[in-house]
C-alpha positions as CSV (number, residue, x, y, z in Angstrom):
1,X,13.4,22.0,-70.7
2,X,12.7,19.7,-68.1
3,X,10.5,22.1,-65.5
4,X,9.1,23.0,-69.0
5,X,7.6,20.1,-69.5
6,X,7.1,18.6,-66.5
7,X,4.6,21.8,-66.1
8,X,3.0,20.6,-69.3
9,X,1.8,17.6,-68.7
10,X,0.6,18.5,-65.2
11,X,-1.8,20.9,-67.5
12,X,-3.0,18.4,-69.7
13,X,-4.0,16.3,-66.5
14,X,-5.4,19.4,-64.5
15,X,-7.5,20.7,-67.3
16,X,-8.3,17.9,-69.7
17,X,-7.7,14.6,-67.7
18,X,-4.9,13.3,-70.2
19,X,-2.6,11.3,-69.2
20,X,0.9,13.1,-70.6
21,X,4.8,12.0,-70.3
22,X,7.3,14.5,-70.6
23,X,10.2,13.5,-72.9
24,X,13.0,15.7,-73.8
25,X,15.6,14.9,-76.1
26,X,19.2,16.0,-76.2
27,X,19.7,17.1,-79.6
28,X,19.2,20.0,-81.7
29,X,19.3,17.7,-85.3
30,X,15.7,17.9,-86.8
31,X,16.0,14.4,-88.7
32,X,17.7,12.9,-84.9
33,X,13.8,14.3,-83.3
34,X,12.1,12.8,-86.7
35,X,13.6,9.9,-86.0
36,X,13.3,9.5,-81.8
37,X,9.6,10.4,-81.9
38,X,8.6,8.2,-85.0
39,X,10.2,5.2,-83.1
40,X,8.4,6.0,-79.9
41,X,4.7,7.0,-81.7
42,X,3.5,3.7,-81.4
43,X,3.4,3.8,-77.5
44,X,1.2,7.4,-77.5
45,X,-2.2,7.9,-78.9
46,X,-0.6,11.7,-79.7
47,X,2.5,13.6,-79.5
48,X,2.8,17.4,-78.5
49,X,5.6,19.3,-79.9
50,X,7.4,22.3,-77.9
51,X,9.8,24.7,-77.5
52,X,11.3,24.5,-81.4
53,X,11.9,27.0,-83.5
54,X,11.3,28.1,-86.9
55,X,11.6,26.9,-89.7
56,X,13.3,23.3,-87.9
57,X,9.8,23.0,-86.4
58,X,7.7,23.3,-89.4
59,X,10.3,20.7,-91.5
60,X,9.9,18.2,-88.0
61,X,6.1,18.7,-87.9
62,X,5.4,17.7,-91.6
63,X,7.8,14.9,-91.6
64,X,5.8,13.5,-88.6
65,X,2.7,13.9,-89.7
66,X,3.5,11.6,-92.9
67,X,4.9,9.3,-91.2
68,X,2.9,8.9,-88.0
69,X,-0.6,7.3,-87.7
70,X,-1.3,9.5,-84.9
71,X,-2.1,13.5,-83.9
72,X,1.8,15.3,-84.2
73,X,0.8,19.1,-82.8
74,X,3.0,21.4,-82.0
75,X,1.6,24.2,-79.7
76,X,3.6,27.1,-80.5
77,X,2.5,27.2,-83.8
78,X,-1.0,25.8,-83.8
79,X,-2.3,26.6,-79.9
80,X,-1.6,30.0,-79.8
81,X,-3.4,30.2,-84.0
82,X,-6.4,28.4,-82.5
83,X,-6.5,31.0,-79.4
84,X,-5.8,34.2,-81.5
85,X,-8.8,33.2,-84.3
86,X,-11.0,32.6,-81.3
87,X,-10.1,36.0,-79.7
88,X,-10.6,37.9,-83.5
89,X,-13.6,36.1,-84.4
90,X,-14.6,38.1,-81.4
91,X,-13.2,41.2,-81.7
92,X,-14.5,41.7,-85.3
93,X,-17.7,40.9,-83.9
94,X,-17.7,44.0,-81.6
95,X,-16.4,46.2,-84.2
96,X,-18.8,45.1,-86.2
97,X,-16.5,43.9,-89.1
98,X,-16.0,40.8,-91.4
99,X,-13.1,38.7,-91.7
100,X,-13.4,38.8,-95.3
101,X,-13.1,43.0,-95.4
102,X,-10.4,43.8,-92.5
103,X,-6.9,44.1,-93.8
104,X,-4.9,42.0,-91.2
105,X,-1.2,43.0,-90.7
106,X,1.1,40.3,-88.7
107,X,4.5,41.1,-87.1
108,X,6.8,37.8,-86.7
109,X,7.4,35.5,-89.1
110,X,8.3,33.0,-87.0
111,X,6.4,29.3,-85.6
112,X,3.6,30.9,-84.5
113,X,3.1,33.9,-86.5
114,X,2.8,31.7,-90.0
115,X,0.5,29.4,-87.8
116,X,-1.6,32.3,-86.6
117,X,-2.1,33.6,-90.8
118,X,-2.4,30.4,-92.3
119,X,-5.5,29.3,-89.8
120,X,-7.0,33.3,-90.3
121,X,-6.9,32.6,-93.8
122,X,-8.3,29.4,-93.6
123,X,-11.4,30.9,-91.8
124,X,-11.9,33.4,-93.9
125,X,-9.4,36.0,-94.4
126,X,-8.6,37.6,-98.0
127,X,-5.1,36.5,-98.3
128,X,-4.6,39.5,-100.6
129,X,-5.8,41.4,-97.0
130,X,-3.1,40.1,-95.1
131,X,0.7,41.8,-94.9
132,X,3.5,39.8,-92.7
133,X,6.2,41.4,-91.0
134,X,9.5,40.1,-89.8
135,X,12.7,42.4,-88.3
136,X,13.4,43.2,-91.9
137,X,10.1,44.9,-92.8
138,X,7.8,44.0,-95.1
139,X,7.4,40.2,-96.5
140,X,6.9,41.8,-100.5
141,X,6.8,39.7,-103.3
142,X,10.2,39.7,-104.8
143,X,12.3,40.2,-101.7
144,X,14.9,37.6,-101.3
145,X,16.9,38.9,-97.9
146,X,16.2,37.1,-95.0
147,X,13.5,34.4,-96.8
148,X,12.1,31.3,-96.7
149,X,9.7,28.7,-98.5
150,X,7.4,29.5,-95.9
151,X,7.8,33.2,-95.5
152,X,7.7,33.2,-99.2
153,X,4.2,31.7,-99.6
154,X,2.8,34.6,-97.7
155,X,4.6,37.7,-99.4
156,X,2.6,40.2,-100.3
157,X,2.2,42.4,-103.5
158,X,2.7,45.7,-102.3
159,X,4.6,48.9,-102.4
160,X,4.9,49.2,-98.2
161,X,8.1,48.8,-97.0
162,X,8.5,48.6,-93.5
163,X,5.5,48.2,-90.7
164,X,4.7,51.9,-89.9
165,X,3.7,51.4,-94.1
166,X,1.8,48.6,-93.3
167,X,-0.3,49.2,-90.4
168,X,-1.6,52.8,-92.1
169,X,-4.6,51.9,-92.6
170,X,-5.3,48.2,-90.9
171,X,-7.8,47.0,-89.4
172,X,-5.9,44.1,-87.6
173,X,-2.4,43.8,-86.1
174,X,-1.4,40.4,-84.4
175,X,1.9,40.6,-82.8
176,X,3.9,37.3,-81.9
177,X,7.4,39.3,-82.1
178,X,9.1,41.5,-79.4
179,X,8.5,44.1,-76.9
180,X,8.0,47.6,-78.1
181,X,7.2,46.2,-81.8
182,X,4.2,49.0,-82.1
183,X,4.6,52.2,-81.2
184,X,1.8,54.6,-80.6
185,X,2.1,56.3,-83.6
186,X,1.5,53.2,-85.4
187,X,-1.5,52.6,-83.5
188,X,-3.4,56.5,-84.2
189,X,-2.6,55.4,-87.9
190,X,-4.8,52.1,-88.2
191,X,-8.4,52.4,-89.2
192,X,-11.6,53.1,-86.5
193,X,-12.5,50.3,-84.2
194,X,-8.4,48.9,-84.4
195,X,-7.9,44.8,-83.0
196,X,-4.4,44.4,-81.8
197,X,-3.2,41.6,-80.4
198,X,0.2,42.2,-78.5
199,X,0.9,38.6,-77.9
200,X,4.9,38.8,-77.3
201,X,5.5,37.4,-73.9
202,X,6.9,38.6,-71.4
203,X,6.5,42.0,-72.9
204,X,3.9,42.8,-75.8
205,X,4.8,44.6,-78.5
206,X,2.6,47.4,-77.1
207,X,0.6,47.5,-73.7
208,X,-3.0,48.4,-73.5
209,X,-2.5,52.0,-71.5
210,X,0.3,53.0,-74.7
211,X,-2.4,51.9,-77.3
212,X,-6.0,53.1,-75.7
213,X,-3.6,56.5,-74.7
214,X,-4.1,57.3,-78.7
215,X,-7.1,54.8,-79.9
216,X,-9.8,54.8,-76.9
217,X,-11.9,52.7,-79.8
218,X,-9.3,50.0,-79.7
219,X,-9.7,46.1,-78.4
220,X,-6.5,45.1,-77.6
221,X,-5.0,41.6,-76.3
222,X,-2.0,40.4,-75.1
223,X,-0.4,37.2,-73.7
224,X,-0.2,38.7,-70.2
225,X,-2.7,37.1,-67.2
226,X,-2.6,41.1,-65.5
227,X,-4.7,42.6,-68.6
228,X,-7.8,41.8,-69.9
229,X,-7.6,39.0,-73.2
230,X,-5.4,36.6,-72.6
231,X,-4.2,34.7,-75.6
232,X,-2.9,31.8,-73.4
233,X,-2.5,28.2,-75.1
234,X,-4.2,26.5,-72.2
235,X,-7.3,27.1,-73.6
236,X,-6.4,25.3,-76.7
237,X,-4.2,22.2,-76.5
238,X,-5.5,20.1,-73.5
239,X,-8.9,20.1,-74.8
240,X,-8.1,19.5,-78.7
241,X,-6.4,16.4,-77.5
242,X,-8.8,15.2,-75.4
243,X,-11.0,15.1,-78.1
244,X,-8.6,13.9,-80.8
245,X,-7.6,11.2,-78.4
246,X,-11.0,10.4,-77.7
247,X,-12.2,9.4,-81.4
248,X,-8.6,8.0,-81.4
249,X,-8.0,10.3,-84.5
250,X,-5.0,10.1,-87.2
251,X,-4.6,13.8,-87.4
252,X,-5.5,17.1,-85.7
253,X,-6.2,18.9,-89.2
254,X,-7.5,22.2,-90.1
255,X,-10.8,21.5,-89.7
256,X,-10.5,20.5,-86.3
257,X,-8.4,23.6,-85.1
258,X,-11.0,25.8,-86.4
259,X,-13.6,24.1,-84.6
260,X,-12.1,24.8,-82.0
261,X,-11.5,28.3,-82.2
262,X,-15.5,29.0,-83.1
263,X,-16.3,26.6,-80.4
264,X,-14.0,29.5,-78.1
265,X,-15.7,32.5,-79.4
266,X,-18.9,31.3,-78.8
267,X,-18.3,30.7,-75.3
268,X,-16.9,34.0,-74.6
269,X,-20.5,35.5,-75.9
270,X,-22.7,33.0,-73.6
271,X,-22.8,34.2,-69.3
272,X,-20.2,33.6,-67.2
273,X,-20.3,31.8,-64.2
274,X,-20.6,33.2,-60.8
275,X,-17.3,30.8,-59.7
276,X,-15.3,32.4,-62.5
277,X,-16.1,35.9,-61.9
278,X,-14.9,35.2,-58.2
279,X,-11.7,33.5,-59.2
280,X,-10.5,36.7,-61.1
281,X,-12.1,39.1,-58.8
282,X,-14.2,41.1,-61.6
283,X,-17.0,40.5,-63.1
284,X,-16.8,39.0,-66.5
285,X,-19.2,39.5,-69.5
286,X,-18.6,39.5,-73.4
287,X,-17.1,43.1,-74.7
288,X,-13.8,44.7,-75.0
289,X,-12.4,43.4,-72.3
290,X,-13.7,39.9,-72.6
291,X,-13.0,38.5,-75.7
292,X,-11.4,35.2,-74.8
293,X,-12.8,32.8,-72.2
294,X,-11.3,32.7,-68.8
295,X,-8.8,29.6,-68.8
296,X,-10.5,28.1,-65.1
297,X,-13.7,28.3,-67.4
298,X,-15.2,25.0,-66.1
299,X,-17.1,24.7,-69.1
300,X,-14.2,24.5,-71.3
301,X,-13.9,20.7,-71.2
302,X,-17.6,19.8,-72.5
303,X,-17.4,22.6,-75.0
304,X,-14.2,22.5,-76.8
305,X,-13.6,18.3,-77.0
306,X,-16.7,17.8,-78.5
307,X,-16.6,20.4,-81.3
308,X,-13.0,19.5,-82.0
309,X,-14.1,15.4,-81.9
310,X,-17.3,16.7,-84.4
311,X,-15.1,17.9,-86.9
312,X,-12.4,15.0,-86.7
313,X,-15.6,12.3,-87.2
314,X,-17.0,14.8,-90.1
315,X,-13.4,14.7,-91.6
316,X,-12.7,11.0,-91.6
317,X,-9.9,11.2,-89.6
318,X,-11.6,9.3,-86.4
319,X,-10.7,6.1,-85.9
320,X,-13.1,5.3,-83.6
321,X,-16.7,7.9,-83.6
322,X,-18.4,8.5,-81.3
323,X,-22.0,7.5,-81.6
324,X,-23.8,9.7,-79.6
325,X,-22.3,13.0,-78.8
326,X,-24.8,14.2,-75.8
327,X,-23.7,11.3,-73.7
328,X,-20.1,12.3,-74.6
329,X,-20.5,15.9,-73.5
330,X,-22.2,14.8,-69.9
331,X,-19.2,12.1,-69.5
332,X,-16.6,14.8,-69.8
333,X,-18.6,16.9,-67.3
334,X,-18.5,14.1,-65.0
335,X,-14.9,13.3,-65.8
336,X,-13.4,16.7,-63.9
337,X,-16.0,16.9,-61.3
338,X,-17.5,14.3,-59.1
339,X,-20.5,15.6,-58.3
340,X,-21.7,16.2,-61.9
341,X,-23.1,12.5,-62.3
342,X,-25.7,13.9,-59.5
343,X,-26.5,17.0,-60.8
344,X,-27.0,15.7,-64.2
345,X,-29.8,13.2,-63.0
346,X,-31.7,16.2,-60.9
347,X,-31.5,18.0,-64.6
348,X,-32.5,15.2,-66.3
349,X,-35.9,14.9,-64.3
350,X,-36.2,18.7,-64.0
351,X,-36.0,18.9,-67.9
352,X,-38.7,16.0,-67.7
353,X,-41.2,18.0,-66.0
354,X,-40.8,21.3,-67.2
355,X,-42.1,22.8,-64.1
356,X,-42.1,26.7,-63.4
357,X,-39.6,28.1,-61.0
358,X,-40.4,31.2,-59.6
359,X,-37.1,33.6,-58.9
360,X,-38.6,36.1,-55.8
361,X,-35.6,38.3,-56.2
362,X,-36.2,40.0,-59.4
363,X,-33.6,42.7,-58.0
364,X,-30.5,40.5,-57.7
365,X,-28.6,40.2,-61.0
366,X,-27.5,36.7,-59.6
367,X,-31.1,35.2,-59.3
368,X,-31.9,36.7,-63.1
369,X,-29.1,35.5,-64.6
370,X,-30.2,32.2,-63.3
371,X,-33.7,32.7,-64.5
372,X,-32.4,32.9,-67.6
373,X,-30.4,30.2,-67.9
374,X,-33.2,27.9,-66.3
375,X,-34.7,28.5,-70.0
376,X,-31.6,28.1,-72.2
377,X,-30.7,24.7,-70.9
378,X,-34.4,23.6,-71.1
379,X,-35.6,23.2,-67.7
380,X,-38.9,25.0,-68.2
381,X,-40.7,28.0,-67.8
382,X,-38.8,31.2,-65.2
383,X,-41.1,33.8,-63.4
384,X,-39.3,36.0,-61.7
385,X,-40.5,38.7,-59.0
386,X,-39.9,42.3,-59.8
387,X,-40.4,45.4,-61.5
388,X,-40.2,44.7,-65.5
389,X,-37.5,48.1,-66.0
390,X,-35.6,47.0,-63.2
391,X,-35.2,43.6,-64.3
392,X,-34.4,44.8,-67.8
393,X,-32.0,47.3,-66.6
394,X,-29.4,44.7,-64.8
395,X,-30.1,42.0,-67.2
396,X,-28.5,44.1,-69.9
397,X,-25.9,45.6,-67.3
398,X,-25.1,41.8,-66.9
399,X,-24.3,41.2,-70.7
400,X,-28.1,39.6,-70.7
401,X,-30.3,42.0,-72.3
402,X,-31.6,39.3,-74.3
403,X,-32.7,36.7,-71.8
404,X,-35.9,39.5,-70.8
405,X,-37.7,38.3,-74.1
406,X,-37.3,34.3,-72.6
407,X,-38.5,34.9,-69.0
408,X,-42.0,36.1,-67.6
409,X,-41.9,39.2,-64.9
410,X,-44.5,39.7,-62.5
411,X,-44.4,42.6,-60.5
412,X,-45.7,41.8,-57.1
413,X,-47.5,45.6,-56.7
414,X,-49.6,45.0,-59.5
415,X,-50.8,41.0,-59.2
416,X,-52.2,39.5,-56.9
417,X,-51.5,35.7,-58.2
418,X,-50.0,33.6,-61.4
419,X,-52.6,32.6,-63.7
């Protein structure tokens, strides 16, 4: 557990500047953990759970969180919920489907599988939508093999039996169980337009090639970094706590966690940075295969603390708000990069005078994307050089279609100067 952890904390220092000591205890006895970490809380503005299993995690978690005055989160279960809803929120976009409609069926009952339901349900779902799975079938109302108090508050009332039942039919299957969980079959089974999310590591419960080989329409994810839609925790728990820790909250409640999840989604839908696109050697824009932001996103740390710190002030759970939000968002801009406190003054006076930038190369899919988001973030007015099909051509071959409306085009051929 050691190397575990170690690793850990170096994460929440690399991508969230906080500050994190790794402590492992030697014991398996969950009132021996209640005990160690309520006597050490004081010391920590927040404590990160890992590495425990179900159900000794959810018993340790909600005897913490009575007990302690400060955020108790434990990342298995909540991190990879928070990822998941982001990626869905997004997937159900594409297929153009509702949260409230989709009939959602899960496969592991474990930590995170209950985490990942609970927080879909708390956004939305239908619970009487959902179906849960463990490695004895169906979770039916009435079954008493292999149950729990937690298992038991998500049994379903239905006549399906065993997964193939389930899935007939779904719009949605999340997977936090083992390797070779779905078969194909399944798959041609579930309705058009099918989300999976394989998210059993180090093997999903189906790859991508086994489930697009019989549903070319799916969008599928998986816990791997070598496929497209990675569910990976990392974008989730160093930011949450940076913004928890930052309004010095009492809690990381539901509210919070789902701001950060629609905080995710809508970051997957906005352009992509030139520096990410090079980092994984493909060029990224929202659709199938980009669901879920990148996790060296560099945007990640003013997007995600703020929403999460929002929703904690909203809530009543901060300790200490945070007056004026803007001037948090630029400080955590400035906080991973050093040169951000220079660039945000040459915005500043550029947003002051509104001046009109002209892009000459209309052909580049670079210099339009940066047209465009010379408008978004409020510099003033873009012209760019070039032939109007052209430039609406790669803007919507960029994932951009929509910036043409917000800049002008002037095709050099036909003018002779800007009025």
């Amino acid at each position: 557990s050691k190397p575990v952890m170690e690793g850990k904390a170096v994460l929440f220092k690399r991508f969230a500047d906080v500050n994190a000591v790794d402590i492992e205890l030697d014991t398996e006895d969950p009132d021996e953990i209640i005990n160690a970490v309520k006597l050490m809380a004081p010391s920590f503005g927040g404590i990160n759970l890992e590495d425990i299993k179900a159900p000794e995690c959810f018993i340790i978690e909600s005897r913490l969180k009575e007990i302690c005055d400060i955020p108790v989160f434990h990342d298995d279960q909540h991190g990879t919920a928070v990822i998941c809803a982001a990626g869905l929120l997004n997937a159900l976009e594409i297929s153009g489907k509702k949260i409230e409609d989709v009939r959602i069926v899960l496969n592991g009952a474990g930590a995170a599988g209950i985490a990942c339901l609970e927080l879909i349900k708390a956004m939305g779902a239908t619970p009487d939508n959902c179906m849960m799975c463990d490695t004895k079938g169906v979770i039916w109302r009435g079954r008493t093999e292999g149950m729990n108090q937690w298992k038991s508050a998500h049994a379903a009332e239905t006549d399906a039996r065993t997964l193939a039942d389930a899935v007939r039919g779904a719009d949605v299957f999340l997977g936090v169980s083992a390797k070779g969980a779905l078969t194909p079959d399944m798959v041609a089974t579930m309705a058009p337009n099918p989300v999976i999310f394989a998210m059993a590591n180090p093997d999903p419960e189906i790859t991508p090639e086994e489930a697009h080989a019989v549903r070319p329409d799916a969008i599928v994810a998986t816990g791997r970094s070598d496929y497209p839609n990675q569910v990976n925790n990392v974008l989730c728990f160093p930011y949450l706590f940076r913004g928890a820790l930052d309004i010095q909250a009492r809690a990381i409640n539901d509210e919070m966690k789902i701001a950060c999840a629609h905080a995710l989604a809508r970051l997957a839908r906005e352009d992509v940075p030139d520096e990410v696109a090079l980092a994984y050697g493909r060029k990224l824009s929202f659709g199938r295969d980009y669901i879920i932001p990148a996790p060296f996103d560099p945007r990640l740390i003013h997007v995600l603390p703020p929403a999460v710190a929002r929703a904690g002030m909203a809530t009543g759970v901060a300790r200490r708000p945070i007056a004026d939000l803007e001037a948090y968002t630029l400080s955590l801009k400035a906080r991973m990069d050093p040169t951000a406190t220079i660039l945000q003054k040459i915005q500043g006076r550029a947003r002051q005078a509104q001046a009109r930038m002209i892009f000459a190369e209309g052909d580049d899919p670079r210099v339009l994307r940066a047209a465009v988001q010379w408008v978004r973030t409020g510099m003033g007015q873009s012209i760019v050089v070039g032939r109007e099909a052209d430039v609406r051509e790669k803007l919507e071959t960029a994932g951009s279609g929509d910036g043409y409306d917000e800049i002008q085009v002037v095709n050099a051929a036909n003018t002779r100067q800007i009025e």
